[in-house]
One Martini backbone bead per residue (centre of mass of N, CA, C, O) as a GRO file, in nm:
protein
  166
    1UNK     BB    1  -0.723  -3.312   3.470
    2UNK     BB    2  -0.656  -3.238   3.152
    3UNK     BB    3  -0.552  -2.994   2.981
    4UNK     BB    4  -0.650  -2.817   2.690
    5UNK     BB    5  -0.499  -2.660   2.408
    6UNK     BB    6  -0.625  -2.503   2.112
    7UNK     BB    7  -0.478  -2.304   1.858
    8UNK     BB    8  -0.548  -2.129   1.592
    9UNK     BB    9  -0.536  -2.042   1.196
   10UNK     BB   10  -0.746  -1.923   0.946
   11UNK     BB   11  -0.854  -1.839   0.608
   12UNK     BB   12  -1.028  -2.089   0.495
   13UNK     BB   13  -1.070  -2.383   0.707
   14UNK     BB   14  -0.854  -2.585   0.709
   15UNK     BB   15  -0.707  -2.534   0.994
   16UNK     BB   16  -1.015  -2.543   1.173
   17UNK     BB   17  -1.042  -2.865   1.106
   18UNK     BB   18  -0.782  -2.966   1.248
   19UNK     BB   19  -0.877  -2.867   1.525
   20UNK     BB   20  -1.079  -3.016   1.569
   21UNK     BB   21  -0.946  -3.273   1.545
   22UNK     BB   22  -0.769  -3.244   1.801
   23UNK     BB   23  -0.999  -3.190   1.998
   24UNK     BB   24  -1.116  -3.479   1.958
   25UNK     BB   25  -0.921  -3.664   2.034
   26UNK     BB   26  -0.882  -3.530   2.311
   27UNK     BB   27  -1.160  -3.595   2.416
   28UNK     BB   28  -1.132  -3.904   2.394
   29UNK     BB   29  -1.008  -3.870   2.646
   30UNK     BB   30  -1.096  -3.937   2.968
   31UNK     BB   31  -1.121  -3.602   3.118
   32UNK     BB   32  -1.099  -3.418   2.926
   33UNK     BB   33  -0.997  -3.077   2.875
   34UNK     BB   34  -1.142  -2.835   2.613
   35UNK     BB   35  -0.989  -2.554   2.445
   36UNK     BB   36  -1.056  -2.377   2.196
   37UNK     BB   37  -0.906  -2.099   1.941
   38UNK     BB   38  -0.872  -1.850   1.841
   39UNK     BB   39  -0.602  -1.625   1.824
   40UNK     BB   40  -0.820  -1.369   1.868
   41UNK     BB   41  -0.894  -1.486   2.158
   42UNK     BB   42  -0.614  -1.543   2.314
   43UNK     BB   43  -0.454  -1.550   2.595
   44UNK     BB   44  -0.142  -1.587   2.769
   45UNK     BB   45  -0.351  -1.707   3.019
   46UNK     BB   46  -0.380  -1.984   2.870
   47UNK     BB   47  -0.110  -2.102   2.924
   48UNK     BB   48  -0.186  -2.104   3.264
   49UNK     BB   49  -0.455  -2.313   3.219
   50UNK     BB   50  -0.268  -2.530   3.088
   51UNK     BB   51  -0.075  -2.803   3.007
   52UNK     BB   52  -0.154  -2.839   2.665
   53UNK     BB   53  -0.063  -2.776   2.315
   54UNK     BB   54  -0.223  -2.677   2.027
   55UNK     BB   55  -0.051  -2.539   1.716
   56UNK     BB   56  -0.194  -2.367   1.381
   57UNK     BB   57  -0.125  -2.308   1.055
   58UNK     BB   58  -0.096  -2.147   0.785
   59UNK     BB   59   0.104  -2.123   0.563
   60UNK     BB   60   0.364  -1.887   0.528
   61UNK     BB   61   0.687  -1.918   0.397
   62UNK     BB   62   0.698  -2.150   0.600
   63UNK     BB   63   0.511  -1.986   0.829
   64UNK     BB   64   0.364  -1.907   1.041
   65UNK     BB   65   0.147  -1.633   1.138
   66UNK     BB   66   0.132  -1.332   1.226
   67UNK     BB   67  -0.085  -1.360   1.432
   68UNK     BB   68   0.119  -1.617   1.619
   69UNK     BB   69   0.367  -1.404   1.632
   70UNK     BB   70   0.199  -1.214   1.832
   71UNK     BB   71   0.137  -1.368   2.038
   72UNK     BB   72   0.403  -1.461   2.130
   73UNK     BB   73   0.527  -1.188   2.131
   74UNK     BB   74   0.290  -1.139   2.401
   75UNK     BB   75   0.383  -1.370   2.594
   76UNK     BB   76   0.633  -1.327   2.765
   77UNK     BB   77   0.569  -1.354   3.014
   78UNK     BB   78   0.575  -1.669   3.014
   79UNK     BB   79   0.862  -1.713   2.988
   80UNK     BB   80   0.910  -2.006   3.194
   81UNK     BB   81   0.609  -2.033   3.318
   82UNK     BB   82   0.548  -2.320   3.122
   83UNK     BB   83   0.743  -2.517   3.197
   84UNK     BB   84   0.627  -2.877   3.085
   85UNK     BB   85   0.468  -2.814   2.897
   86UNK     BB   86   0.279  -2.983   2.624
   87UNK     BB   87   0.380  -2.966   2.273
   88UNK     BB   88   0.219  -2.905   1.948
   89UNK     BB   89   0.147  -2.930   1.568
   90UNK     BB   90  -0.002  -2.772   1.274
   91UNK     BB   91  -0.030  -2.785   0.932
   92UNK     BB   92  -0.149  -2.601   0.626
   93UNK     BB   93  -0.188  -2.608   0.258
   94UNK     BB   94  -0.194  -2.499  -0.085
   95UNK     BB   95   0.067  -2.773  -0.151
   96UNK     BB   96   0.284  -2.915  -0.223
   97UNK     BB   97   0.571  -2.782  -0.091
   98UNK     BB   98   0.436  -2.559   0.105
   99UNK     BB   99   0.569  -2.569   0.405
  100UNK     BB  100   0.424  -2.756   0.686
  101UNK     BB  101   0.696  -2.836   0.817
  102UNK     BB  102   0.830  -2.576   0.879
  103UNK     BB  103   0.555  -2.448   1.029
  104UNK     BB  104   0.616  -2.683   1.266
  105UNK     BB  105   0.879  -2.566   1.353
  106UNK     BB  106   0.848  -2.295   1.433
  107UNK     BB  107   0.587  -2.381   1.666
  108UNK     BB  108   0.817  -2.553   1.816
  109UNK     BB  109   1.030  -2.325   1.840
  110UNK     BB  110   0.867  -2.151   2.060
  111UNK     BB  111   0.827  -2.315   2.262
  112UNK     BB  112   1.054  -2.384   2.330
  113UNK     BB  113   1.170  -2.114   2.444
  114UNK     BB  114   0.914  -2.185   2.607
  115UNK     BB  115   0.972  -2.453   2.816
  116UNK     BB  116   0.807  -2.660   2.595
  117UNK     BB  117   0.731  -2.996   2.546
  118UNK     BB  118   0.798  -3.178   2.203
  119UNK     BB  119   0.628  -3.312   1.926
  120UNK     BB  120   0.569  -3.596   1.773
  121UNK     BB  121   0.493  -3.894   1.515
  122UNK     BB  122   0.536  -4.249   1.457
  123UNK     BB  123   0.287  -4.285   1.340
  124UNK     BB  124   0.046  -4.370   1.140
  125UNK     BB  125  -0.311  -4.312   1.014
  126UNK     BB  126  -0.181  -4.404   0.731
  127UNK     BB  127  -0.047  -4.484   0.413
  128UNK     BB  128   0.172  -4.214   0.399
  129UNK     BB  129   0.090  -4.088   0.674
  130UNK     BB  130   0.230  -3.843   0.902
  131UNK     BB  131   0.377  -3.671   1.235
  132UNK     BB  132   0.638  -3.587   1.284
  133UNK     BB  133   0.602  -3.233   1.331
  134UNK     BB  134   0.271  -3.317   1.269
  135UNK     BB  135  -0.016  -3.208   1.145
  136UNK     BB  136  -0.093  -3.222   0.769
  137UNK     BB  137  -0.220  -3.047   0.510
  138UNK     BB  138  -0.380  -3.016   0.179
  139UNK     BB  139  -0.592  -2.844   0.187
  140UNK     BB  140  -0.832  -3.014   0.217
  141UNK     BB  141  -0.888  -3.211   0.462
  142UNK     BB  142  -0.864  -3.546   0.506
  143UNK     BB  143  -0.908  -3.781   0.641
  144UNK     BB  144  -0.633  -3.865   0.715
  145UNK     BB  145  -0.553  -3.665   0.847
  146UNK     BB  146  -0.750  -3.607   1.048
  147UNK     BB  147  -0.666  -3.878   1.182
  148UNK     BB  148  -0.381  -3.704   1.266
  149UNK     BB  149  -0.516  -3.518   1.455
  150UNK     BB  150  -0.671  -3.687   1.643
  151UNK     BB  151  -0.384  -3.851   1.721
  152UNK     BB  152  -0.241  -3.573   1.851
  153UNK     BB  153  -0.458  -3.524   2.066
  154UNK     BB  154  -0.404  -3.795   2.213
  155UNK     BB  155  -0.076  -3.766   2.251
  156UNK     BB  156  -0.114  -3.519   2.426
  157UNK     BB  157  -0.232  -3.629   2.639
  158UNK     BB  158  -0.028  -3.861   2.747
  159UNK     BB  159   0.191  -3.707   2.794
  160UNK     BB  160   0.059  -3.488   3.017
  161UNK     BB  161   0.001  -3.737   3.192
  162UNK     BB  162   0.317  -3.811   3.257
  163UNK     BB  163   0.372  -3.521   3.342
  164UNK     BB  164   0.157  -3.500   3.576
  165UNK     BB  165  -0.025  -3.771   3.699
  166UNK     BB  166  -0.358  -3.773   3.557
   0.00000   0.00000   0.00000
């Protein structure tokens, strides 16, 4: 059964809407386990407990919140020990050009750094959303958003399936 780790930081409720939908994504494939996390409940071993891991952040000058790179910062015992885990990113802000993929690329290199594939969407959602780097809202995500968010946790799912054989 894969593993799913959903970990999101939220200010509004804006990025904690697009995980929830990550993680709806992720549970619609049959036989799939999800846990979803605020980054202050989340800890280093919850690593080492998933297969695949969905990361979430509100811009912040284009990058994480420093919640979550102190999470990282202090996840380092994992580093290397994580090797072959498949990772994807999404972010919220607060207007257009505010910064949505920088802070999906910062959660992107952090993965990387700790030896996990990570990936992006070359699907659409809908007309002229797409999720190269992750899945991004603007305020409140809309639908197609939203579906953007549900489509990155099935494909985080299917990743897994096929680098673990599950």
């Amino acid at each position: 059964m894969p593993r799913i780790l959903v970990i999101y930081d939220t200010q509004s409720g804006n990025t904690r809407a697009m995980a929830e939908a990550v993680a709806d994504g992720a549970r619609s494939i049959s036989g799939t386990g999800v846990t979803l996390k605020h980054v202050d409940d989340a800890q280093p071993a919850d690593l080492f407990q998933h297969d695949g891991m969905a990361v979430g952040s509100p811009t912040w000058c284009g990058l994480m919140t420093w919640k979550l790179k102190k999470f990282f910062d202090e996840a380092t015992c994992t580093w290397g020990k994580v090797e072959d885990k498949v990772g994807c990113a999404f972010s919220s802000s607060g207007g257009l050009g505010g910064g949505n993929e920088m802070t999906c690329l910062s959660l992107l290199s952090v993965m990387v750094n700790y030896g996990m594939l990570v990936f992006g969407l070359t699907e659409y959602s809908a007309p002229g959303v797409t999720a190269h780097y992750g899945a991004v809202a603007v305020a409140k995500p809309s639908d197609e958003e939203l579906a953007a968010c549900r489509l990155l946790g099935q494909k985080l799912v299917r990743h897994v399936q096929r680098i673990t054989g599950a």
